[in-house]
C-alpha positions as CSV (number, residue, x, y, z in Angstrom):
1,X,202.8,211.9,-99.6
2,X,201.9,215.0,-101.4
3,X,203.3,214.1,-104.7
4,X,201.3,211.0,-104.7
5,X,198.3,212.6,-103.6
6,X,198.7,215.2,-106.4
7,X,199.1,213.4,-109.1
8,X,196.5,211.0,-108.6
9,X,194.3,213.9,-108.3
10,X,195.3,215.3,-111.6
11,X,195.2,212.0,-113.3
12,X,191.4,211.8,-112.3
13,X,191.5,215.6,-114.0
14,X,192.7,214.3,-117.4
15,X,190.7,211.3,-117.6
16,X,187.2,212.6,-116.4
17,X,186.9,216.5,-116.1
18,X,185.7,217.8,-119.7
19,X,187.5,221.0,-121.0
20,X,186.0,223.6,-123.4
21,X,187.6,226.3,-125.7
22,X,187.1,229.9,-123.8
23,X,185.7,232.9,-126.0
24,X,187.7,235.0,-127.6
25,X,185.3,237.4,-128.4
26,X,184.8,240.3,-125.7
27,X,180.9,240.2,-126.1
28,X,179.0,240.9,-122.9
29,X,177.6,238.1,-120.5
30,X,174.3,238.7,-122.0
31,X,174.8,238.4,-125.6
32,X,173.2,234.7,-127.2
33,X,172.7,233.5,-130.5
34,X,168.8,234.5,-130.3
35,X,170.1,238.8,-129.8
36,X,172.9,238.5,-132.2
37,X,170.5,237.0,-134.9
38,X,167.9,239.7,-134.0
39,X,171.0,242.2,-134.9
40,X,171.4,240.8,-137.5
41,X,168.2,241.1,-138.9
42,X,168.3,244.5,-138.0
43,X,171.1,245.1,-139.8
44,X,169.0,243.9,-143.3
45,X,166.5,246.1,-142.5
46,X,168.3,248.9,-142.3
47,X,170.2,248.0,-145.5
48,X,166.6,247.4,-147.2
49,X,164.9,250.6,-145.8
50,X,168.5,252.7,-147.4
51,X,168.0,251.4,-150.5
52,X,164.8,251.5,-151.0
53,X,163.6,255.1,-148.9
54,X,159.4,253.3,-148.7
55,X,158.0,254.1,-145.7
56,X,156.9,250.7,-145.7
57,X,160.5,249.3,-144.8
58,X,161.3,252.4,-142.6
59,X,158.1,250.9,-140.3
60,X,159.6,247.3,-140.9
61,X,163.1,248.8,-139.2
62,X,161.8,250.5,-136.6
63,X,159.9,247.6,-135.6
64,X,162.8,245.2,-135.9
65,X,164.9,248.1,-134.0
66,X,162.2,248.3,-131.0
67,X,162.6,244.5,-131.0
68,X,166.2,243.8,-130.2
69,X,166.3,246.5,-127.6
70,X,163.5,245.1,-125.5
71,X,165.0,241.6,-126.3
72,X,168.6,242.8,-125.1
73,X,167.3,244.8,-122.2
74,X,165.0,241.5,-120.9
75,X,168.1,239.7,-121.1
76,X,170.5,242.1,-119.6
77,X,168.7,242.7,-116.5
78,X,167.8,238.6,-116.3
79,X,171.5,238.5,-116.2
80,X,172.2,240.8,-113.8
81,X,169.7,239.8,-111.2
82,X,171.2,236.0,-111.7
83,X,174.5,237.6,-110.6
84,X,173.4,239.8,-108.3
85,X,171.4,236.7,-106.7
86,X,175.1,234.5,-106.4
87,X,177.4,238.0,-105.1
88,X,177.7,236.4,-102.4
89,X,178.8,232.9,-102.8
90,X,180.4,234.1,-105.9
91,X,182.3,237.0,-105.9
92,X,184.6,236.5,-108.6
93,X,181.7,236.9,-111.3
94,X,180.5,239.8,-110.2
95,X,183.5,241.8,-109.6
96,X,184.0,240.7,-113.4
97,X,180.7,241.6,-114.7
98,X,181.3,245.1,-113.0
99,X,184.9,245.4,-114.4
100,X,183.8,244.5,-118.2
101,X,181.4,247.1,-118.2
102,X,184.0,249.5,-117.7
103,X,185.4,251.8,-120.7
104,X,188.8,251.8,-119.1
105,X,191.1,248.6,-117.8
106,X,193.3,248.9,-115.1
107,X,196.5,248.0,-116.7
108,X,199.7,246.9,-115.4
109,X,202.8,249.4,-116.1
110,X,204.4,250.3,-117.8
111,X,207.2,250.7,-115.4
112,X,210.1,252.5,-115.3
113,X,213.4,251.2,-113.7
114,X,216.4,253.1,-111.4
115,X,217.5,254.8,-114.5
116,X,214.2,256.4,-115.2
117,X,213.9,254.0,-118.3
118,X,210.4,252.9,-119.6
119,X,209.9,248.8,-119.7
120,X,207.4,247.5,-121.0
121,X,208.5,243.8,-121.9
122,X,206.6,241.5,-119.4
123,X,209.1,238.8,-118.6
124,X,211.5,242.1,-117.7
125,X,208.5,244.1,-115.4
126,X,207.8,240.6,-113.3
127,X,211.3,241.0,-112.6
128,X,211.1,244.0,-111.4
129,X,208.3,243.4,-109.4
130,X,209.9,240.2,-108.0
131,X,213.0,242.5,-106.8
132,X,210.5,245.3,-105.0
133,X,208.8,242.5,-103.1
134,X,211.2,241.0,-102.2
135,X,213.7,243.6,-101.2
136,X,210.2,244.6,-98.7
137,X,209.8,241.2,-97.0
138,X,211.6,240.7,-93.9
139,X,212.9,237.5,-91.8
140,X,213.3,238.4,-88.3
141,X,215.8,236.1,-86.5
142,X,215.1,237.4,-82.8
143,X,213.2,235.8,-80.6
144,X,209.1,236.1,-80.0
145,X,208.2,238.8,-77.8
146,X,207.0,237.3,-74.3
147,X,203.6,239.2,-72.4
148,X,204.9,239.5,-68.7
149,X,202.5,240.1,-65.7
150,X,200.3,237.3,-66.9
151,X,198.8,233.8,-65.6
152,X,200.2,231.0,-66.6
153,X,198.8,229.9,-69.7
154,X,198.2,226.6,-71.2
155,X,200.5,225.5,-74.2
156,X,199.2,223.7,-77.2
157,X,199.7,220.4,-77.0
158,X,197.8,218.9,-80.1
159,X,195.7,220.1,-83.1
160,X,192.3,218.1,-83.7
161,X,193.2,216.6,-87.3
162,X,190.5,213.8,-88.4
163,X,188.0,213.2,-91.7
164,X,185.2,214.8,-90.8
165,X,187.3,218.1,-89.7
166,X,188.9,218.0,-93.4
167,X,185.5,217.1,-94.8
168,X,183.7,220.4,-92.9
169,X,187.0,222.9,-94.1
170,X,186.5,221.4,-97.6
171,X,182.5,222.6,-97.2
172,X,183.8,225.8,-96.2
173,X,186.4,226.6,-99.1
174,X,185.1,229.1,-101.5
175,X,184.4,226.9,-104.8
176,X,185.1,229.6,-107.3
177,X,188.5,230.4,-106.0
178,X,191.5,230.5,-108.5
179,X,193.8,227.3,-108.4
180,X,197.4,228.1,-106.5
181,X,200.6,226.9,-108.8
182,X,199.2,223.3,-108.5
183,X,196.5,223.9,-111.0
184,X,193.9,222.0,-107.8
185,X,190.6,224.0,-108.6
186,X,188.4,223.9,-105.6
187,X,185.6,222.4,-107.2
188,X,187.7,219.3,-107.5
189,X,188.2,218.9,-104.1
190,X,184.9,219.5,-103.3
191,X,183.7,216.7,-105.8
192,X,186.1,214.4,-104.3
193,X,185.5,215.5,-100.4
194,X,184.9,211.9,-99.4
195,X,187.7,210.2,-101.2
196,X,190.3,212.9,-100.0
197,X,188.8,213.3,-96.3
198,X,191.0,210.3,-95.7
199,X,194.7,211.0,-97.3
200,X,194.3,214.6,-96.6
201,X,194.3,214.0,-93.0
202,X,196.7,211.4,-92.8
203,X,198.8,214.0,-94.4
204,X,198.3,216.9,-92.4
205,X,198.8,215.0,-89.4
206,X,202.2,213.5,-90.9
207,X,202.7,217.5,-91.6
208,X,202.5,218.5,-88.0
209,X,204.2,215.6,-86.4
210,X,207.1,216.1,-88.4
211,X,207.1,220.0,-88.8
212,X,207.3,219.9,-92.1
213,X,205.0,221.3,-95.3
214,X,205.3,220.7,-99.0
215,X,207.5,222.8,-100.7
216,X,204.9,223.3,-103.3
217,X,203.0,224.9,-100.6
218,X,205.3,228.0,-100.4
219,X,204.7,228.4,-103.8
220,X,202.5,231.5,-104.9
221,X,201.1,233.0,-108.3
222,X,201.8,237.0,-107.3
223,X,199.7,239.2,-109.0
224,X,200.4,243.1,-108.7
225,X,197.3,245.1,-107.9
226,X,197.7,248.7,-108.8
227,X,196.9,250.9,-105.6
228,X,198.0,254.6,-106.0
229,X,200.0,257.3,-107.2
230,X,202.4,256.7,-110.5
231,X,201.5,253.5,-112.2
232,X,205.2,253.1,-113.3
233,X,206.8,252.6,-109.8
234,X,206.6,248.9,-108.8
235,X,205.5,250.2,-105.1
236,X,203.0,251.3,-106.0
237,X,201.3,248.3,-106.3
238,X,200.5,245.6,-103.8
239,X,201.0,241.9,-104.0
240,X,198.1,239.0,-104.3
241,X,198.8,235.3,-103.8
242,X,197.7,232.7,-104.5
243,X,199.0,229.7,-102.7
244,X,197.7,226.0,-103.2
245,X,194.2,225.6,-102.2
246,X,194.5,222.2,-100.4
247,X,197.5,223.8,-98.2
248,X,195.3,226.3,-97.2
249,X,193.0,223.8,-95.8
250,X,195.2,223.0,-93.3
251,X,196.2,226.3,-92.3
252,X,192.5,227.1,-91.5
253,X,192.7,224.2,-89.1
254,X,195.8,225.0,-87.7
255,X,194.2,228.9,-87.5
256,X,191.3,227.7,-85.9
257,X,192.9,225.8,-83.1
258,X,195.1,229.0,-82.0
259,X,192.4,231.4,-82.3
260,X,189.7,229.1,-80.0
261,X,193.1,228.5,-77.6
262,X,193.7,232.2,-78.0
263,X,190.2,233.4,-76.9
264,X,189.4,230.4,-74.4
265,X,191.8,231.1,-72.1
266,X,191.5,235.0,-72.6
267,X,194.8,236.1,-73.5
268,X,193.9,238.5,-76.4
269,X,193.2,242.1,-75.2
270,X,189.5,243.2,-75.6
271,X,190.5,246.0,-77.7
272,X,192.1,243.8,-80.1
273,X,189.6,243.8,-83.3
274,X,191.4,242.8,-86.1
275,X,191.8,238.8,-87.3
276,X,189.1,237.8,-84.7
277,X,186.2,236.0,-85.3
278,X,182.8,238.4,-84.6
279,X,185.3,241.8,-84.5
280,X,186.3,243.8,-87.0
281,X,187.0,247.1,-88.3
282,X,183.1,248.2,-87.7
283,X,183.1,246.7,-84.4
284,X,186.0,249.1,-83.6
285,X,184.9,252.1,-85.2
286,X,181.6,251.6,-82.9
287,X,183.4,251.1,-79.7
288,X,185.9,253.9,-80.7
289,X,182.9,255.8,-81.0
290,X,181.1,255.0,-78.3
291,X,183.9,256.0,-75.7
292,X,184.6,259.5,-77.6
293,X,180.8,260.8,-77.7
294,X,180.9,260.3,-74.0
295,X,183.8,262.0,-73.4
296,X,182.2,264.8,-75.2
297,X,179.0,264.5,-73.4
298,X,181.5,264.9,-70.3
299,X,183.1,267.9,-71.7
300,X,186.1,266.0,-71.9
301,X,189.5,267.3,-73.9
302,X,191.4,264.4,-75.6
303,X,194.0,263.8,-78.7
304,X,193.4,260.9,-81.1
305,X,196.5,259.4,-82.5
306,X,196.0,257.3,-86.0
307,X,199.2,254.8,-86.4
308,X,199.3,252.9,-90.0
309,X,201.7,250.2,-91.0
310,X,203.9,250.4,-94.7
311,X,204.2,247.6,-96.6
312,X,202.7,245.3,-93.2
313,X,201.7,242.7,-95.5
């Protein structure tokens, strides 16, 4: 079902999404054929005012010169305020704009393997990094840990799987995510919301019914992100995925389900903060607070114990 649903999707990407040739010039996002033709000219009046020494081309320079600098600065900051203005529904370009106008770039490697050697071939440093993540994921074949001294507690009997649920998660999805290994860029699905709100939940529904997901789903691009200390031991960088974008859809449904039957019938502790909706870090750092400045007010003695996870995701 998957397959099928795929590949028609991709056929409608061939026949009807227009694709462009991407720059391969590193200008910056405000450079346009008006500035660069202002350079230019201000290149030729430079080259005039040299040869000639007249005070007459100097003015004609400097003129030209005060030009393109109130022209690039007009257009720099118009830029920036346009990105500035989208931050928040898209990320991605401004995290890029601020890493271009960096002198440095983070850089992956070079690494060096068990024998202190220095690799710098690619295919032979994804390898590596393949081996380190993977030799730091576990499977754990013992049983779930079960909460004694509890009520009895509802089970899950159902997920709520219909179009409009798949048409509201496709509104959510972010539409200037990356694509996972299917090459499915969210703007696709968005474009096509009502024509997939129907297969998709047919198959998600098939998907929990039978307990199965697409294998393409467990798929994932794995980016290393560089973290800290030597840049030439593999653990010292963490992994990013990216998984298919319509199998994330479903997850958020099936997520969304087991948080509202998590926090319905009250089985999360209330100092739990992390992964719930309205709680965070902040919220704990408040309450953490909040319950040590009294203690203080009180005169109170007490130890604080900080506990952090290695390699938890």
């Amino acid at each position: 079902m998957w397959e099928t649903i795929r590949d028609e999707i991709n056929e409608v990407i061939v026949q009807h999404v227009p694709t462009r040739h991407c720059k391969t010039k590193n200008d910056p996002k405000w450079m346009c054929r008006e500035i660069e033709n202002k350079k230019k000219n201000k290149k030729k009046a430079w080259s005039v005012w040299k040869s000639t020494k007249s005070e007459k081309d100097k003015k004609a320079y400097k003129q030209i010169e005060k030009e393109t600098k109130k022209m690039i600065r007009n257009k720099k900051n118009s830029v920036e305020r346009s990105i500035a203005k989208y931050a928040k529904s898209n990320p991605k370009l401004f995290y890029s704009y601020i890493n271009s106008t960096k002198r440095t770039r983070s850089k992956i490697g070079p690494l060096k393997n068990d024998e202190s050697v220095i690799i710098t071939e690619p295919g032979v440093q994804a390898q590596m990094f393949n081996d380190y993540f993977s030799s730091v994921f576990t499977r754990s074949n013992k049983e779930l840990p079960v909460k004694s001294k509890i009520p009895e507690i509802p089970e899950i009997n159902d997920l709520k799987i219909s179009e409009e649920r798949v048409k509201k998660v496709i509104d959510e999805a972010r539409e200037y995510a990356a694509p996972g290994p299917d090459g499915i860029h969210p703007k696709v699905i968005k474009e096509l919301k009502n024509e997939l709100a129907k297969p998709l939940s047919i198959l998600f529904r098939k998907s929990i019914d039978s307990r199965r997901i697409p294998n393409e789903w467990k798929t994932s691009h794995v980016t290393p992100v560089f973290k800290k200390g030597k840049k030439s031991d593999p653990g010292n960088y963490r992994p990013i995925n990216l998984t298919s974008i319509i199998g994330k859809m479903m997850d958020r449904i099936v997520k969304e389900d087991i948080d509202h039957h998590l926090e319905s019938n009250d089985i999360l502790s209330k100092s739990q903060h992390g992964f719930r909706s309205g709680k965070s870090t902040q919220s704990n750092l408040i309450e953490f607070l909040n319950v040590t400045t009294k203690w203080m007010d009180e005169a109170s003695s007490f130890d604080v114990v900080y506990l952090d996870f290695s390699k938890a995701f």
